[in-house]
ZADO-1210 file (C-alpha; in nm, 4 decimals, padded with zeros to 6 digits):
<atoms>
<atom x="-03.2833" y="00.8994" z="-02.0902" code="UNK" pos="1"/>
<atom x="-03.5400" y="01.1363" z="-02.1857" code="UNK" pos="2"/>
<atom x="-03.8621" y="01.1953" z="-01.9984" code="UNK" pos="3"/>
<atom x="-04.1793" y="01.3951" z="-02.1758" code="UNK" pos="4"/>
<atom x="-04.4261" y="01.5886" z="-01.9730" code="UNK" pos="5"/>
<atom x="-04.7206" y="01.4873" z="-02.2482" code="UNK" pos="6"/>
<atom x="-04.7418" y="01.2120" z="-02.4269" code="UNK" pos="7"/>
<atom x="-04.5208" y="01.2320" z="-02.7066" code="UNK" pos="8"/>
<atom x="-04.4041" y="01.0108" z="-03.0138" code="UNK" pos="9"/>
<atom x="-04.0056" y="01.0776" z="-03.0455" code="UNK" pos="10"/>
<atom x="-03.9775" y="01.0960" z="-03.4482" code="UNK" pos="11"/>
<atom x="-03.6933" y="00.9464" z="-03.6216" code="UNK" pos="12"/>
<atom x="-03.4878" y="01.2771" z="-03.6198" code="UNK" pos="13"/>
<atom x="-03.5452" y="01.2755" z="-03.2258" code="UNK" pos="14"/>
<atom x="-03.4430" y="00.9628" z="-03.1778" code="UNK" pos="15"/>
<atom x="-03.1104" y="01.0084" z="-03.3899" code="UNK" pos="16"/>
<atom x="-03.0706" y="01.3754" z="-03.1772" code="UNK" pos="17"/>
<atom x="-03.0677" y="01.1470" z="-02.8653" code="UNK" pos="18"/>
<atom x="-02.8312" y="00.9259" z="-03.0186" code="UNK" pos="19"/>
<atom x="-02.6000" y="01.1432" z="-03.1030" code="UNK" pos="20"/>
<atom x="-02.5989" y="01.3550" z="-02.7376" code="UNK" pos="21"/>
<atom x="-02.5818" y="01.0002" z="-02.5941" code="UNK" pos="22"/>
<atom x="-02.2461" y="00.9088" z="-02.7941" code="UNK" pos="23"/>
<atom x="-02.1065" y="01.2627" z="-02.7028" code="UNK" pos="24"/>
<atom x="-02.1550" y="01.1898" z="-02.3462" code="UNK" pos="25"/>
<atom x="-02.0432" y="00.8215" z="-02.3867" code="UNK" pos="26"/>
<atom x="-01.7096" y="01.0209" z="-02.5113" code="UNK" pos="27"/>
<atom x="-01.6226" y="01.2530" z="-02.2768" code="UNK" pos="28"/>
<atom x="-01.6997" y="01.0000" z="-02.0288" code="UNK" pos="29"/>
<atom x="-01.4369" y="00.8014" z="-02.1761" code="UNK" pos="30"/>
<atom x="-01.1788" y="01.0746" z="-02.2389" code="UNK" pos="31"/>
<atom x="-01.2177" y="01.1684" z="-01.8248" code="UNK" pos="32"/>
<atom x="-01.1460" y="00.8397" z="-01.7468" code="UNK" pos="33"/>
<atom x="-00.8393" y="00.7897" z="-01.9895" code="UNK" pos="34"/>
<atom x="-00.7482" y="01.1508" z="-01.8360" code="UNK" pos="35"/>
<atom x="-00.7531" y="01.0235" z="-01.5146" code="UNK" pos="36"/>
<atom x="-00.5719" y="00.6861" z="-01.5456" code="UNK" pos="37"/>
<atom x="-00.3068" y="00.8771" z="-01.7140" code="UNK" pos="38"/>
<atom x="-00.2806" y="01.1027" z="-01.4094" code="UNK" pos="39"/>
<atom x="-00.2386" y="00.8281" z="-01.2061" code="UNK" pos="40"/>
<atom x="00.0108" y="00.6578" z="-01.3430" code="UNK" pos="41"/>
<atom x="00.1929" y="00.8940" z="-01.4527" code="UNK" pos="42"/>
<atom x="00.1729" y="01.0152" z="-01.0655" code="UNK" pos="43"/>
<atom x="00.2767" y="00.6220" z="-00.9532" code="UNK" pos="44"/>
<atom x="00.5852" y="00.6612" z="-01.1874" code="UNK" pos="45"/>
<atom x="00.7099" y="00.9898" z="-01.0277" code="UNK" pos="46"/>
<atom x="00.6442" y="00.8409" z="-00.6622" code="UNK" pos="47"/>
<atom x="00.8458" y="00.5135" z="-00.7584" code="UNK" pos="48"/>
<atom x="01.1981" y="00.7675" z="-00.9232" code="UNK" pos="49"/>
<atom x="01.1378" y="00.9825" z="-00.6071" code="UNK" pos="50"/>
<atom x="01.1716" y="00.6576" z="-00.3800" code="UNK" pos="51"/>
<atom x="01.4598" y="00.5409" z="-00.5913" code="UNK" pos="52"/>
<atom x="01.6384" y="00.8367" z="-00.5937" code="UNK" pos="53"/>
<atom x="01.5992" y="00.8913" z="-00.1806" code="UNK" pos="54"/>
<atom x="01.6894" y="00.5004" z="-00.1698" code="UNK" pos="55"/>
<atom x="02.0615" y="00.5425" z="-00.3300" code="UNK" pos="56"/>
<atom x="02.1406" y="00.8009" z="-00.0662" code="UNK" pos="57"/>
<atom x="02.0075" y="00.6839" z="00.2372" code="UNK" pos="58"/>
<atom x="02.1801" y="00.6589" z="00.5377" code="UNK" pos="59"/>
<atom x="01.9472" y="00.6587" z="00.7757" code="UNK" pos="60"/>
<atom x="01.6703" y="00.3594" z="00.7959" code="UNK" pos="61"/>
<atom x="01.4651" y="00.5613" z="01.0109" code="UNK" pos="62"/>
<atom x="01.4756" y="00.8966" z="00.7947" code="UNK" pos="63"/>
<atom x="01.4379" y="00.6753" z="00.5237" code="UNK" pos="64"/>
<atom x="01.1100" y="00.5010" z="00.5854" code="UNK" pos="65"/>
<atom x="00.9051" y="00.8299" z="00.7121" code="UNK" pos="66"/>
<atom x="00.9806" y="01.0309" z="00.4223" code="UNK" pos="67"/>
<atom x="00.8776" y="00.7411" z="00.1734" code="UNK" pos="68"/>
<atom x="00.5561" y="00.6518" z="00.4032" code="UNK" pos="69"/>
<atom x="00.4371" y="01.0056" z="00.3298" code="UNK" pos="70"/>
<atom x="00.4555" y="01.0415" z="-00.0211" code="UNK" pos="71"/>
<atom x="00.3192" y="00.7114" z="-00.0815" code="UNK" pos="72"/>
<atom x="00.0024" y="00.7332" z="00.1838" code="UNK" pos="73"/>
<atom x="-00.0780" y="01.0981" z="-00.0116" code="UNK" pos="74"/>
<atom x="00.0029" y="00.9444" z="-00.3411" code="UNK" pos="75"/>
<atom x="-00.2145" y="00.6698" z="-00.3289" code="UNK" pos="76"/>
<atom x="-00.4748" y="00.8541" z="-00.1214" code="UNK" pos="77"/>
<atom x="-00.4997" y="00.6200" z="00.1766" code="UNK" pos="78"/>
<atom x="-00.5459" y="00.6817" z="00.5673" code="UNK" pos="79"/>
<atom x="-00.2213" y="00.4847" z="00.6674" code="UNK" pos="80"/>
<atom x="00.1090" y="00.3130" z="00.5539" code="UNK" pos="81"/>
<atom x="00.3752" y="00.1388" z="00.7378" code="UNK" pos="82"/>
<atom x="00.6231" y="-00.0566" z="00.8077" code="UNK" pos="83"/>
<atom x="00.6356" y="-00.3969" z="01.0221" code="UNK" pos="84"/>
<atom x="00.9666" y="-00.5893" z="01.0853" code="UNK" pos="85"/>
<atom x="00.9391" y="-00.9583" z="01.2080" code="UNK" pos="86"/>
<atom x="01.1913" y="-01.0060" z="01.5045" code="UNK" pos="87"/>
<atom x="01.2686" y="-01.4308" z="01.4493" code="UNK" pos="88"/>
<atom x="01.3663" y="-01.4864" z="01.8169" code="UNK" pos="89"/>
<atom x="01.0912" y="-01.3923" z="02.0315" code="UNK" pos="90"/>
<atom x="00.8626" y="-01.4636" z="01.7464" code="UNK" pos="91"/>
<atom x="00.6842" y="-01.0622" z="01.7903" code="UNK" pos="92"/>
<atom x="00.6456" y="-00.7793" z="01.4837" code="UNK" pos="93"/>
<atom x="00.6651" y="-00.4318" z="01.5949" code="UNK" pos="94"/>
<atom x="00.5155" y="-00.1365" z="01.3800" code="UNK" pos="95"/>
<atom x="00.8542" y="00.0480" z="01.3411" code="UNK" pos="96"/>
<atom x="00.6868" y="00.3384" z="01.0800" code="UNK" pos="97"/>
<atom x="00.3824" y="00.5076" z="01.0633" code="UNK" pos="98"/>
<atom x="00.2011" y="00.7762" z="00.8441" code="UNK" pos="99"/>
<atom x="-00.1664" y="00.8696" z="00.8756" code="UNK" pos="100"/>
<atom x="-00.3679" y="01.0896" z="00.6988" code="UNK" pos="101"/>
<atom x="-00.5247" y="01.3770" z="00.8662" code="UNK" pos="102"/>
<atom x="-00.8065" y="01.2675" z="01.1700" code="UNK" pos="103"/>
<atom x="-00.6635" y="00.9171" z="01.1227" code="UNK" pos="104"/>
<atom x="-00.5878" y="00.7488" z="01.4398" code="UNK" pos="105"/>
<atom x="-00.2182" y="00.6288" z="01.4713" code="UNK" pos="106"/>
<atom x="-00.1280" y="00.2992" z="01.5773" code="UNK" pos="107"/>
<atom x="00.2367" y="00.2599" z="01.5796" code="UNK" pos="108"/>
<atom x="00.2119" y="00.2777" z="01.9645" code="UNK" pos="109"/>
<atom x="00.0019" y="00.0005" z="02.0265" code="UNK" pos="110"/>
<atom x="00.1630" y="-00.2047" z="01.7572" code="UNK" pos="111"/>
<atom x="00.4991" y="-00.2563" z="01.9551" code="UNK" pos="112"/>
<atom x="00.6341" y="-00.6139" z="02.0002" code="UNK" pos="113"/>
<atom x="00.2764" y="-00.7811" z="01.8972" code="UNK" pos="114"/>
<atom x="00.3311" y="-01.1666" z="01.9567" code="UNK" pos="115"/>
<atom x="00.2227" y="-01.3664" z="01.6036" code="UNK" pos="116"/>
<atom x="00.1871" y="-01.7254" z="01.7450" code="UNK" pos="117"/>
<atom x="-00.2218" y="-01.6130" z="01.7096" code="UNK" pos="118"/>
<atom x="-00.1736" y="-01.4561" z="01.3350" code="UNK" pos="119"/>
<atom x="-00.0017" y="-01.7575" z="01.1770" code="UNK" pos="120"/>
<atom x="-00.2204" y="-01.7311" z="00.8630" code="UNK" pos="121"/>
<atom x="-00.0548" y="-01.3799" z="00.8491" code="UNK" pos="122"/>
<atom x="00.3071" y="-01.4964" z="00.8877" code="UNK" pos="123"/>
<atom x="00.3085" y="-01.7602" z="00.6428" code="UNK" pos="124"/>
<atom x="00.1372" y="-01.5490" z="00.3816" code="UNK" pos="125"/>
<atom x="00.4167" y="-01.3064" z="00.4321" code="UNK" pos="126"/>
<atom x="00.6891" y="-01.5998" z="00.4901" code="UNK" pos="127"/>
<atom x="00.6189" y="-01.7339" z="00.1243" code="UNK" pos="128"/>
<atom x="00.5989" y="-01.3845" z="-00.0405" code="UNK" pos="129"/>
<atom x="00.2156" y="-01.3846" z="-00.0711" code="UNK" pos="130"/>
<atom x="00.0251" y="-01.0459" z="-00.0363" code="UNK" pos="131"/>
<atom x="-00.2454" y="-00.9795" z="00.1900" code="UNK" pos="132"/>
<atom x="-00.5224" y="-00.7646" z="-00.0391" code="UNK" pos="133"/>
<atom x="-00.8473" y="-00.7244" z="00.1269" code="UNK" pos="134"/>
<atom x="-01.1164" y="-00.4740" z="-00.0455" code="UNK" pos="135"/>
<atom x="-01.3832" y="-00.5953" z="00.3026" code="UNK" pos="136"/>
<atom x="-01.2208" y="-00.6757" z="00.6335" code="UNK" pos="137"/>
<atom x="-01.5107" y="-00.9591" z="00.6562" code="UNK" pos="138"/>
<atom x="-01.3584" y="-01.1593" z="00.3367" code="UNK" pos="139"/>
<atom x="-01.0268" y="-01.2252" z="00.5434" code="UNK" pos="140"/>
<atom x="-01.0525" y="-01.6179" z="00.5775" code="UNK" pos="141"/>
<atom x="-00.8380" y="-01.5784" z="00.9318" code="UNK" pos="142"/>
<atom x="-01.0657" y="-01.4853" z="01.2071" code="UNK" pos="143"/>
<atom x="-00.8417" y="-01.3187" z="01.4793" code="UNK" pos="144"/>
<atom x="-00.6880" y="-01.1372" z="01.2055" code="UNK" pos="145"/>
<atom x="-01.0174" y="-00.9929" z="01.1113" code="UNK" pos="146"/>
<atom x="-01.1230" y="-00.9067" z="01.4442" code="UNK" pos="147"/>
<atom x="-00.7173" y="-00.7593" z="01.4871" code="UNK" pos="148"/>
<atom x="-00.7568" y="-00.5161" z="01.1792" code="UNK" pos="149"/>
<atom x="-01.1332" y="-00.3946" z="01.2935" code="UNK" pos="150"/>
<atom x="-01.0029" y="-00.2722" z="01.6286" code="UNK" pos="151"/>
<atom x="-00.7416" y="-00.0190" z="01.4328" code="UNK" pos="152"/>
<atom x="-01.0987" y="00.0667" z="01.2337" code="UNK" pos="153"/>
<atom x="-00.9171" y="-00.1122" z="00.9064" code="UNK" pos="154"/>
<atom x="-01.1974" y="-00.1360" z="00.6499" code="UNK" pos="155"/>
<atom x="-00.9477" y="-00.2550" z="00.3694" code="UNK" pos="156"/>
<atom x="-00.5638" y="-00.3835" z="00.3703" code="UNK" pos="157"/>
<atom x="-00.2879" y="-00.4166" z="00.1305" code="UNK" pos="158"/>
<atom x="00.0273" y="-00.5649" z="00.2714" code="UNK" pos="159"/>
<atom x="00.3349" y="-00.7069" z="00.0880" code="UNK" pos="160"/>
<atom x="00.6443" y="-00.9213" z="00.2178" code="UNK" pos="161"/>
<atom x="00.9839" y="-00.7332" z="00.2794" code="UNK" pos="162"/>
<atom x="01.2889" y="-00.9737" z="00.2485" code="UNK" pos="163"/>
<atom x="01.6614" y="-00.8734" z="00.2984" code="UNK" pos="164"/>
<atom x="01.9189" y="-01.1939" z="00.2504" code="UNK" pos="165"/>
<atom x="01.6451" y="-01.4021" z="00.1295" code="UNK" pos="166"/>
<atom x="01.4968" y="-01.4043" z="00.4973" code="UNK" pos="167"/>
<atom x="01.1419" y="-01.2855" z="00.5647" code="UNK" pos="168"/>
<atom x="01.2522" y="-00.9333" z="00.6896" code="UNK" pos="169"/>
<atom x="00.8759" y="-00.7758" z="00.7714" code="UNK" pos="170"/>
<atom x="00.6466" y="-00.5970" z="00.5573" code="UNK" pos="171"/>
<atom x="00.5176" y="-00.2818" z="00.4372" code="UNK" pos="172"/>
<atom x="00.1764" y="-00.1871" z="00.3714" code="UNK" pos="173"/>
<atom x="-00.1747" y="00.0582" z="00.3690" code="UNK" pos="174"/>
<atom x="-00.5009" y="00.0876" z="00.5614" code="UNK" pos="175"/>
<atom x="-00.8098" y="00.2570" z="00.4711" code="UNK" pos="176"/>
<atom x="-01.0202" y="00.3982" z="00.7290" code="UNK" pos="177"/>
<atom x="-01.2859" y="00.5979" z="00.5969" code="UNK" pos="178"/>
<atom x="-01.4283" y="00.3659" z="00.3458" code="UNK" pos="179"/>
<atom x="-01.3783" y="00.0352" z="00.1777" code="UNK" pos="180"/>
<atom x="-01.1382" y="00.0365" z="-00.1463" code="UNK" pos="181"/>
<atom x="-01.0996" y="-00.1933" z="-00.4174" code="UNK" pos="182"/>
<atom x="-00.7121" y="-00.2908" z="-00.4312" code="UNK" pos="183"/>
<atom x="-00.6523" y="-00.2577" z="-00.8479" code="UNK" pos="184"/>
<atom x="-00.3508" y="-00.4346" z="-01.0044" code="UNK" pos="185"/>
<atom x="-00.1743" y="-00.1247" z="-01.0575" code="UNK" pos="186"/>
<atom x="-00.1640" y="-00.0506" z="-00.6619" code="UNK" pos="187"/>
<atom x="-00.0492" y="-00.4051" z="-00.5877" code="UNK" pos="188"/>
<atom x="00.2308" y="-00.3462" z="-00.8197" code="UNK" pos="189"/>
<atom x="00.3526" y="00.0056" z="-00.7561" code="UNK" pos="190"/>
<atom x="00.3623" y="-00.1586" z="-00.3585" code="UNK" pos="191"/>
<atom x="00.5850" y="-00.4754" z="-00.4907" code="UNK" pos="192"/>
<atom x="00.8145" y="-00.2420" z="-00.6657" code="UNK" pos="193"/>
<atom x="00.8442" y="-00.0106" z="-00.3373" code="UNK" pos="194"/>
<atom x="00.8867" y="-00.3183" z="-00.1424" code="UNK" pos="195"/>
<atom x="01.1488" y="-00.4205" z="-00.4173" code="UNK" pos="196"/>
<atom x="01.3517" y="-00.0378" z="-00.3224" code="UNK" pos="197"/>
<atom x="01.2662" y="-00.0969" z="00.0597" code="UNK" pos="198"/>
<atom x="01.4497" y="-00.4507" z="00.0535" code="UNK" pos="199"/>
<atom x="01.7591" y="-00.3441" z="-00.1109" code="UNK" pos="200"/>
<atom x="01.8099" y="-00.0424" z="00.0985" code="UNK" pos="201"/>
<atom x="01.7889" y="-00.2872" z="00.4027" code="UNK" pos="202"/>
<atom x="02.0357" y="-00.5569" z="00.2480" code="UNK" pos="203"/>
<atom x="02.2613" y="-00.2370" z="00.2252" code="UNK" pos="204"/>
<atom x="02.2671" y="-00.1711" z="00.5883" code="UNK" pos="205"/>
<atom x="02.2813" y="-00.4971" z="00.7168" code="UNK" pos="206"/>
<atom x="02.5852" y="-00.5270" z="00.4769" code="UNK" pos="207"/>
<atom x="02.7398" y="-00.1736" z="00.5887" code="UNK" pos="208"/>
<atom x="02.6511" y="-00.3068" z="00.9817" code="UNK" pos="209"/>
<atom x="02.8649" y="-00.6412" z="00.9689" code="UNK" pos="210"/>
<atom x="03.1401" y="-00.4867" z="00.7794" code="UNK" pos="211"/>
<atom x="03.1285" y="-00.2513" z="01.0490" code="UNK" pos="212"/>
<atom x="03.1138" y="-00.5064" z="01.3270" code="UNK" pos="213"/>
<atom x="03.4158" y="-00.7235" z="01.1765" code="UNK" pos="214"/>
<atom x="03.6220" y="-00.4109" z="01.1197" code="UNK" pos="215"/>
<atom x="03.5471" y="-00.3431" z="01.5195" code="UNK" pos="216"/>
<atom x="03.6494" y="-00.7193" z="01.6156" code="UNK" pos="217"/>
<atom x="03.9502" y="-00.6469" z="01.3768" code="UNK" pos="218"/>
<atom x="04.0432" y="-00.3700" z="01.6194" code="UNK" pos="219"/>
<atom x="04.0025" y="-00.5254" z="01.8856" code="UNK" pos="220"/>
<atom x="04.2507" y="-00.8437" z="01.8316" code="UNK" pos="221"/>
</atoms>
């Protein structure tokens, strides 16, 4: 857009001068953006071989989880990721890993045992290896949920199912805090492949556990 002080006639040649600047600008426009989603995913790839690499070695679920929560929460930029696991007999989910970003509440501690006969919606989403992906808190069709995610200051959401044996394990997810985000395809996907790692690393333990427990009943006989 150009304004003129006086009133002014753009010529021909002035109009095709505008043209031109406006194409230029058009094109560096476009070569920032192409810049930048080349950054990104070039930045998703390294976080997903990082997370593969730390999940052939790990030994230690706990270790495991809150070095992957960081890199992906300052990765993807968001206030908070996590992990939930569902326990099946008292019917509760506890908030077993936690990473905020800087002046970001936690909420791991309040999170403990939380009772899901009230978040149902939430549980079967999960159950059937839906997603939960939420750009507005107010769009969530489940009203205690909404009301749940606004007391931890959630303005957006993206959760995914974890599943070890086939069984609804928990799930693993992000918040954002500061202001609303639109969820793109590439972030739902870069969270299924994580939760993909996450699942197998858990199927490995429970393995390595019960081998461990029969070789201990073994003993004992």
């Amino acid at each position: 857009c150009v304004v003129f002080q006086h009133d002014y006639s753009p010529s021909e040649e002035d109009k095709h001068i505008i043209s031109i600047i406006a194409s230029a600008l058009a094109s560096e426009e476009t070569r920032r953006k192409s810049s930048g989603d080349l950054k990104k995913r070039l930045d998703y790839e390294k976080l997903l071989s990082r997370i593969s690499a730390l999940a052939v070695n790990a030994e230690d679920l706990m270790e495991f989880y809150n070095e992957i929560l960081a890199d992906m929460g300052e990765t993807l930029h968001v206030c908070r990721s996590y992990v939930f696991t569902y326990n099946r007999e008292n019917c509760t989910v506890s908030n077993i890993s936690e990473w905020c970003a800087p002046d970001i509440s936690p909420q791991i501690n309040n999170m403990q045992n939380q009772p899901v006969n009230e978040a149902l919606w939430w549980l079967e989403t999960m159950e059937q290896g839906g997603y939960i992906c939420y750009e507005k808190i107010d769009d969530i069709p489940d009203q205690w949920a909404k009301e749940f995610l606004k007391k931890q200051d959630i303005l957006s959401v993206l959760t995914v199912p974890l599943f070890a044996r086939k069984d609804y394990y928990g799930f693993v997810g992000f918040d954002m805090c500061r202001m609303e985000r639109r969820w793109p395809d590439e972030d739902l996907e870069l969270l299924l492949s994580i939760s993909r790692i996450i699942s197998s690393v858990i199927e490995r333990h429970l393995r390595e556990k019960a081998l461990e427990e029969t070789k201990e009943r073994n003993s004992a006989l």
